[in-house]
C-alpha positions as CSV (number, residue, x, y, z in Angstrom):
1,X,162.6,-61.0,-70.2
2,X,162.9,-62.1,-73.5
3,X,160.3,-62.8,-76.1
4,X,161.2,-66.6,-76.1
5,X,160.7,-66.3,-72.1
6,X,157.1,-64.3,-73.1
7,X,156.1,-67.2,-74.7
8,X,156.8,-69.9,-72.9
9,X,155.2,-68.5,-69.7
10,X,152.1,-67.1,-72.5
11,X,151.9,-71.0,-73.3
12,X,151.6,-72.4,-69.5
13,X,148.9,-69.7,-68.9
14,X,147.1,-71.3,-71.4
15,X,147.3,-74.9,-70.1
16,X,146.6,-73.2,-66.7
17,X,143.2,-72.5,-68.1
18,X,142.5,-75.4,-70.0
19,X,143.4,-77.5,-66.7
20,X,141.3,-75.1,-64.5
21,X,137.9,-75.9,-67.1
22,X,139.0,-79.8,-67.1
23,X,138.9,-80.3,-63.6
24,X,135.7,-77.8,-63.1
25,X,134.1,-79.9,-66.0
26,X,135.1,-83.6,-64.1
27,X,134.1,-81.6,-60.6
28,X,130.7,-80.0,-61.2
29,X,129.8,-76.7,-60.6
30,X,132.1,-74.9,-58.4
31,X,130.9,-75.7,-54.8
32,X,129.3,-79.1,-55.3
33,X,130.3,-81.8,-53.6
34,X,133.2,-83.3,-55.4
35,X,132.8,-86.2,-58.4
36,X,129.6,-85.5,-59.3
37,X,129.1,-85.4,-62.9
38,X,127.8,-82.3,-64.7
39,X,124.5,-83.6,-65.6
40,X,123.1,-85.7,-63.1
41,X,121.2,-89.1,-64.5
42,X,118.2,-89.7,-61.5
43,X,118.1,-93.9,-61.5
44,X,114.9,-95.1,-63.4
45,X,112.4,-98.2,-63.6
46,X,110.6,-99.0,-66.4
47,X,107.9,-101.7,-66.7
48,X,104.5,-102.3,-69.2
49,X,101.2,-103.9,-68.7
50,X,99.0,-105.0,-71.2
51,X,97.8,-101.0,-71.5
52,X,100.1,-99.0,-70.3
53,X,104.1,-98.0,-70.0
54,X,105.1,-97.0,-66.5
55,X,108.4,-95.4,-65.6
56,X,109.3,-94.8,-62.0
57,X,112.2,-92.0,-61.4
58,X,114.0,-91.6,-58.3
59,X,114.1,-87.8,-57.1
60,X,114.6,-87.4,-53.6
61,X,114.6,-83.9,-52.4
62,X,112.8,-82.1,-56.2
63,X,110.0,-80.1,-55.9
64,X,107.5,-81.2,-58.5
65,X,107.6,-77.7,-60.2
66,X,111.7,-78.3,-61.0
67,X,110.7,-81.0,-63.0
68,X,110.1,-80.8,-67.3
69,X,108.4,-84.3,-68.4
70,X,108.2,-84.3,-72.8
71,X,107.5,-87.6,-74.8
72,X,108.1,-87.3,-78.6
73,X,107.4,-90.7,-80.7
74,X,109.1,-93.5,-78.3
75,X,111.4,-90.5,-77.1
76,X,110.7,-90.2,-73.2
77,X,112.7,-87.3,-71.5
78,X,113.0,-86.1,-68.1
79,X,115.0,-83.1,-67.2
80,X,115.2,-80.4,-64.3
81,X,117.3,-79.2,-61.6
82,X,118.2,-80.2,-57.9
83,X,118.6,-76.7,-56.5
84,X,121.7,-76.7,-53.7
85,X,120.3,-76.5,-50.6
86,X,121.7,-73.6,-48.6
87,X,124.4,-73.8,-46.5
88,X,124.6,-73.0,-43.0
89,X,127.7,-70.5,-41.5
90,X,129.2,-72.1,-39.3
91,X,128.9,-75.8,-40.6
92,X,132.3,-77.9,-41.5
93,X,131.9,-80.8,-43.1
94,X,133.6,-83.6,-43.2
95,X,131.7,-85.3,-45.3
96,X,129.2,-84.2,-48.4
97,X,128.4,-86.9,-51.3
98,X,124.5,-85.3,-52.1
99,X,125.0,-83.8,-55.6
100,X,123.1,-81.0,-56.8
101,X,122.7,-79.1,-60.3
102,X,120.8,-80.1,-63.5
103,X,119.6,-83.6,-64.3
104,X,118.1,-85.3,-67.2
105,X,117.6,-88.3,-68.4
106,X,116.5,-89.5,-72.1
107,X,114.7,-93.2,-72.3
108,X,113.5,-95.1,-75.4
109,X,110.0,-96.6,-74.5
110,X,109.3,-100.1,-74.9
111,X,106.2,-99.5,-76.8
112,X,103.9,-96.4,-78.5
113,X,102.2,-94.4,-76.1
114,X,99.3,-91.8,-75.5
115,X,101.1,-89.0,-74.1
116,X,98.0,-87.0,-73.7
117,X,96.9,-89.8,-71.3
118,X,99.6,-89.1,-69.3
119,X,99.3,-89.3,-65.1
120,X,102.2,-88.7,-62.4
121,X,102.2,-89.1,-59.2
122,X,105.2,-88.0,-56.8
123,X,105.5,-89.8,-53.3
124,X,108.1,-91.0,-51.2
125,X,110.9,-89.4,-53.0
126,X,109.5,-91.2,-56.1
127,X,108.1,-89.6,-59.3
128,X,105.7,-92.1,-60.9
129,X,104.9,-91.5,-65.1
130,X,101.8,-93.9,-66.2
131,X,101.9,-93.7,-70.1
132,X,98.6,-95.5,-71.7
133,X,100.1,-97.4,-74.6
134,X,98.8,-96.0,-78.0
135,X,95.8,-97.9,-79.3
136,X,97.1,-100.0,-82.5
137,X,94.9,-100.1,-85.5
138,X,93.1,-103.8,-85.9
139,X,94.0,-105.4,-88.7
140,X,91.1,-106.7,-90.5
141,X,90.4,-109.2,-93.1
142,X,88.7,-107.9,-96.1
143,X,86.4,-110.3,-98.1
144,X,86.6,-109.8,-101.8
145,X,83.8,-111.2,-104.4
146,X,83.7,-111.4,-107.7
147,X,80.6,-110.2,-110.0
């Protein structure tokens, strides 16, 4: 083989590999179900009263302990994994759209908040976050006499 040959096979090794990390990056981790994105982004509500800021995340199937809640500022971020449930020998599917691997998800909040008020309450496949808005300073009118 020449080295001309060397090369040209040394060059479509290379895309080879570069091909193989595309496609495992637009696939997900190797044995997920297919088209699910490397991060996953859980679907969220968020809502305020007149005292609070309350964000409802939907996380089916996540135990409460895989979950990392942190508010910084007006920051709100979620993040955690959805560990792949095990599979069964034996099992052929024909069908498997229920993505697995790391989530998070990153939220500006409509208003200041307490976050050392914080409550959450997971039911139903539902992670509730009640956030007591941050008590704002009164202005106040200051009366000014003369001597």
């Amino acid at each position: 083989m020449t080295e001309h040959a060397a090369d040209i096979f040394s060059e479509f090794d290379r895309i080879k590999v570069r091909m193989t990390q595309v496609w495992q990056q637009a696939l997900g981790p190797p044995g997920a179900p297919r088209f699910c994105p490397p991060v996953l982004e859980p679907a969220v509500d968020v809502y305020e009263t007149a005292d609070e800021v309350v964000i409802v995340v939907d996380l089916p199937g996540i135990a409460d302990q895989e979950v990392e809640i942190s508010v910084e500022g007006r920051a709100f971020t979620l993040r955690g994994e959805r560990v792949a449930r095990q599979g069964h020998p034996g099992r052929l599917y024909s069908q498997m759209e229920i993505c697995f691997g790391p989530f998070e998800r990153v939220l500006a909040l409509p208003a200041e908040v307490d976050a050392d008020g914080a409550t959450a309450n997971y039911q139903d496949g539902f992670l509730e976050i009640t956030l007591p808005k941050a008590r704002r300073q009164v202005s106040r009118q200051v009366r000014i006499t003369l001597r």
